[in-house]
N, C-alpha and C positions, 0 to 999 in steps of 0.2 A: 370691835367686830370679832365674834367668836374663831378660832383657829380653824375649826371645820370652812365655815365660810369663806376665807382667807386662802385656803388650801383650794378649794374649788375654783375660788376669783383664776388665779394664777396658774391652773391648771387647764383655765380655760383659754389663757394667753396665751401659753405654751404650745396648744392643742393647735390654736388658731395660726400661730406664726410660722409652727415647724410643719402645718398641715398634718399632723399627725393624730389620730386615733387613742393613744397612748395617754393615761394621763399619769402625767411624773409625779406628783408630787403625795406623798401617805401618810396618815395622821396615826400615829397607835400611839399610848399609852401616853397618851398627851404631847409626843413628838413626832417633831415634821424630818420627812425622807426623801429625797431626791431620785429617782430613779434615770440611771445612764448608763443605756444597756443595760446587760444585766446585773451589772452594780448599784449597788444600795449605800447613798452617802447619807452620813450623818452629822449631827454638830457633837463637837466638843469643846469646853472653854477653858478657857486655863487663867486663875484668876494672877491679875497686875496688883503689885501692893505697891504701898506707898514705902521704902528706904526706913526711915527714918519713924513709923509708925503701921511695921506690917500687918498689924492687925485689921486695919484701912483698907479695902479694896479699892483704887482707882478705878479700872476697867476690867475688859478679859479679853484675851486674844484667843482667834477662832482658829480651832483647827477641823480636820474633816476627817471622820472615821470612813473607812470600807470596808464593807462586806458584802459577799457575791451573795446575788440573789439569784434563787432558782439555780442553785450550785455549777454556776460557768465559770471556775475558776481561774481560766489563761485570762479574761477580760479582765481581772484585776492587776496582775501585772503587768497589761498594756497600760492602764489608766496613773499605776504608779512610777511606769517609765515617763509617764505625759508630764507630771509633774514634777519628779524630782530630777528629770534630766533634762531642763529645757532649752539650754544651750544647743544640745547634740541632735536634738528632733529639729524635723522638716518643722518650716515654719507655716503656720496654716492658722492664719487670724481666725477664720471662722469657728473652727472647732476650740480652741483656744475661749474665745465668748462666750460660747454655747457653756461652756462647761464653768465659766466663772459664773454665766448667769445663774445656773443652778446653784451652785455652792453659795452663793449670795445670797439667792433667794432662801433657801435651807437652813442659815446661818440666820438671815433676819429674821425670820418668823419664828425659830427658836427662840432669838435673845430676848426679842419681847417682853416674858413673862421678868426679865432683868432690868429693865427698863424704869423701874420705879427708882433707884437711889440714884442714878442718870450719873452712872458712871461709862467710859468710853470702849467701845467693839473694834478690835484690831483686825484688821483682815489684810491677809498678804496676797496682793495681786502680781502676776506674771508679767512680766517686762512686757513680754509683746501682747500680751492684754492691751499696754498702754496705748505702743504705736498703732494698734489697728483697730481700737474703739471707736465711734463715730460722736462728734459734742454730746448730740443728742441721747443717745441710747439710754435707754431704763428708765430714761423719765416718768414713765406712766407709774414705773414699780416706788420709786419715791413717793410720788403723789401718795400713793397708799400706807406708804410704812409710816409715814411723816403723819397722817390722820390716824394711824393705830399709838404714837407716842415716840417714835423713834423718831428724833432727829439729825438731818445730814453732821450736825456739828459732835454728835456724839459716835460718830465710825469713822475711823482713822484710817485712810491705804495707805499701808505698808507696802512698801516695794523692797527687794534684794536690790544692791547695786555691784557688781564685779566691774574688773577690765573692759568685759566685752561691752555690756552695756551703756559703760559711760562713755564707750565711744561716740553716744550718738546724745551728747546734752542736752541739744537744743532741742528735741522729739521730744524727750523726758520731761524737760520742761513744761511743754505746750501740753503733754498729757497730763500731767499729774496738777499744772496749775487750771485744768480745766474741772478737774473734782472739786479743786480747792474753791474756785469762784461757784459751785455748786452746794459751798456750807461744807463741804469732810474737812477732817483735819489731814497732814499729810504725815507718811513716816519712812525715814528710811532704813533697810536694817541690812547692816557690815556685815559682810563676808569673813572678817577676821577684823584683831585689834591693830591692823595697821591699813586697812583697808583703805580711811580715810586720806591718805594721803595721795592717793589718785584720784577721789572724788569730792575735794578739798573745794573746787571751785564750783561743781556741782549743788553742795551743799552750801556755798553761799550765797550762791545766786539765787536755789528753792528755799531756805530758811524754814526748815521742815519742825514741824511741831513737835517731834521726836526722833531722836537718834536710837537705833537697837543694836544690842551686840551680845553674843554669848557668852556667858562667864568663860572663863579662861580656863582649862582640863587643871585638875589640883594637883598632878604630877610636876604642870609648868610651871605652877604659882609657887612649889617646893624650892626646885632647882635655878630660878629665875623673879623671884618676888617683885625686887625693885625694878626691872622693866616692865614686866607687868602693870605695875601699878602704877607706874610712872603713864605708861600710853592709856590704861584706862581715865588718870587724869586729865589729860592731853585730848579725848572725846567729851568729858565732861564738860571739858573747858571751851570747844570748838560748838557744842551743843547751847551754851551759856553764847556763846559771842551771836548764836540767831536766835535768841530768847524759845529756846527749844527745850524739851525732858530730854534726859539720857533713863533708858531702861537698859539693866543688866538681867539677861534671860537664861535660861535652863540651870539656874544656880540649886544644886542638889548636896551640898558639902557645905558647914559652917565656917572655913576658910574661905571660901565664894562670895559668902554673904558679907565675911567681916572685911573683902578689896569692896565691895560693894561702898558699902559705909565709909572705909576709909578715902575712897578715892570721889563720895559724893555724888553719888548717883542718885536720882531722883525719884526712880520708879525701880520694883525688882519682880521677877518672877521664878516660880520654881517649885521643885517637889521639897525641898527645904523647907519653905515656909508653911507647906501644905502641912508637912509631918508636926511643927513646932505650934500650931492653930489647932489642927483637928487630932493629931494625936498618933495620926495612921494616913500613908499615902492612899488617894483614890487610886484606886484599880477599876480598868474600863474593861468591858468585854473581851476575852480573852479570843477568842475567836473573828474580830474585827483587826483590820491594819490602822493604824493612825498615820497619820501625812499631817507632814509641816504646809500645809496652803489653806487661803482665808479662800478666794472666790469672791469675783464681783462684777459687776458691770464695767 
C-alpha cells in the first residue's frame, strides 16, 4: 500500500476517534509527521549492531525529533516536559496514549521502507502507557502494518524501570505480558549499572528479550574499570539466565566499545560505530530537539 494511501487511512482514524477536523498525519519528501498541536514529530533511528560483528545491523531504536510548527515555540517545552519528566507530571492516561499513539503510528510507517532485512524496531514506551492502555487498543493499526510487512515479532517495547515503578510489578507484568501475547518482543532498559538489583525479581518473572543499559561516562571507566565491568558482566550474565540480549547503548568512546566486548554484550549501539562504518557522525536537523521516546499503543 503506497505511503500516501496509508497516511490518509490513519488520518481518517484519527479524524474519526478524536472527532476532529484536523488531519495529523504529513507525508513530504517521502516522510511521515505527526502533528500534536503545534508540534511537528518525526522519526529518527538509530541503528543496533551486533558486538561482535558491527558491521551487522540487528535493528534500530526509535527516537522522535520535534520541531514547532507554525512557530509556537512554549508548546515544545511543554511536550519535552511530558516526556522526559514523567515521574513529576500529573498522571493523565489519556493524554499519555493519545501521544504514544501518534509517535507509534509515525515511527511505523517510517520504518517500513526498513523492513526488507527484518531486522527489529525498538520503541520506548511510558510506564503508565502500560498501566492505563486497554488489552484491546490499536488492534486495527496492527491489522494494517502487519499486511504492509511489519510484523508484531519484529518491534520490541522497551520500558524504563526505576524504584518508583517497580513498585507496582504485578501491573508491569499484565501489561507488558499483554504486548507480548500479541507477537512484540519485550525490553527493559536500566536506569544505571546497578539498577538491576531492585528489579531482579521483576526481571525474572518477565524474562524480557532484552536487557538495555547505557555505556558507563569514560571518566568512570578511568577511575573505576574493574567495577565497572565487573556489573556490566553481572547484566550480562542476569540477561543470559532469561535467554535474553543485553544491549550496551550511547557508546561514543572506543574504550566504551572495548567494556562492551570485553564484558560480552550482545548487541551495541552508538555514534562510535556510526563514525568507524560511515566515516563521519550523521548530523540531524539542527533546528529540531531529539528526545529519547519510541511511542506506542
Amino acid at each position: 500500500m503506497p505511503l500516501q494511501q496509508l497516511v490518509e487511512y490513519f488520518n481518517d482514524r484519527f479524524e474519526h476517534e478524536h472527532h476532529s477536523r484536523v488531519r495529523t498525519f504529513i507525508l513530504e519528501d517521502g516522510k511521515i509527521n505527526g502533528l500534536f498541536g503545534p508540534i511537528r514529530i518525526g522519526s529518527i533511528f538509530l541503528p543496533i549492531r551486533h558486538a561482535d560483528r558491527p558491521e551487522e545491523i540487528a535493528g534500530h531504536a526509535a527516537q522522535i525529533s520535534v520541531s514547532t510548527y507554525e512557530s509556537h515555540q512554549q508548546q515544545t517545552f511543554e511536550i519535552e516536559n511530558l516526556l522526559t519528566d514523567a515521574v513529576k507530571q500529573p498522571v493523565d492516561f489519556e493524554s499519555i496514549i493519545n501521544l504514544d499513539r501518534l509517535c507509534r503510528t509515525v515511527h511505523m510507517l517510517n520504518y517500513l521502507p526498513l523492513t526488507h532485512f527484518d531486522g527489529v524496531l525498538v520503541l520506548e514506551v511510558d510506564p503508565r502507557h502500560i498501566f492505563g492502555v486497554k488489552r484491546d487498543h490499536g488492534a486495527y493499526f496492527e491489522e494494517v502494518i502487519v499486511k504492509c510487512g511489519l510484523a508484531t515479532h519484529n518491534v520490541v517495547i522497551s520500558m524504563t524501570v526505576n524504584n518508583f515503578y517497580s513498585l507496582h510489578p504485578a501491573r508491569l507484568l499484565e501489561g507488558l505480558n499483554n504486548y507480548r501475547n500479541r507477537g512484540y518482543r519485550i525490553a527493559l532498559n536500566l536506569v544505571s549499572l546497578y539498577a538491576a538489583h531492585n528489579v531482579r525479581d521483576l526481571i525474572t518473572k518477565l524474562a524480557p528479550d532484552y536487557l538495555r543499559i547505557n555505556a558507563p561516562k569514560p571518566d568512570r571507566t578511568a577511575t573505576d574499570g574493574i567495577a565497572v565491568l565487573q556489573a556490566l558482566e553481572n547484566l550480562k550474565a542476569l540477561a543470559d539466565s532469561v535467554a535474553g540480549q543485553a544491549i550496551l547503548q550511547q557508546i561514543e568512546r572506543k574504550e566504551q566499545a572495548a567494556l562492551a566486548n570485553q564484558a560480552g554484550f550482545d548487541l551495541v549501539q552508538g555514534g562510535f560505530y556510526e563514525v568507524a562504518q560511515n566515516g563521519q557522525l550523521s548530523i540531524t536537523n539542527p533546528t529540531q530537539r531529539t528526545l529519547t521516546y519510541g511511542g506506542l499503543y
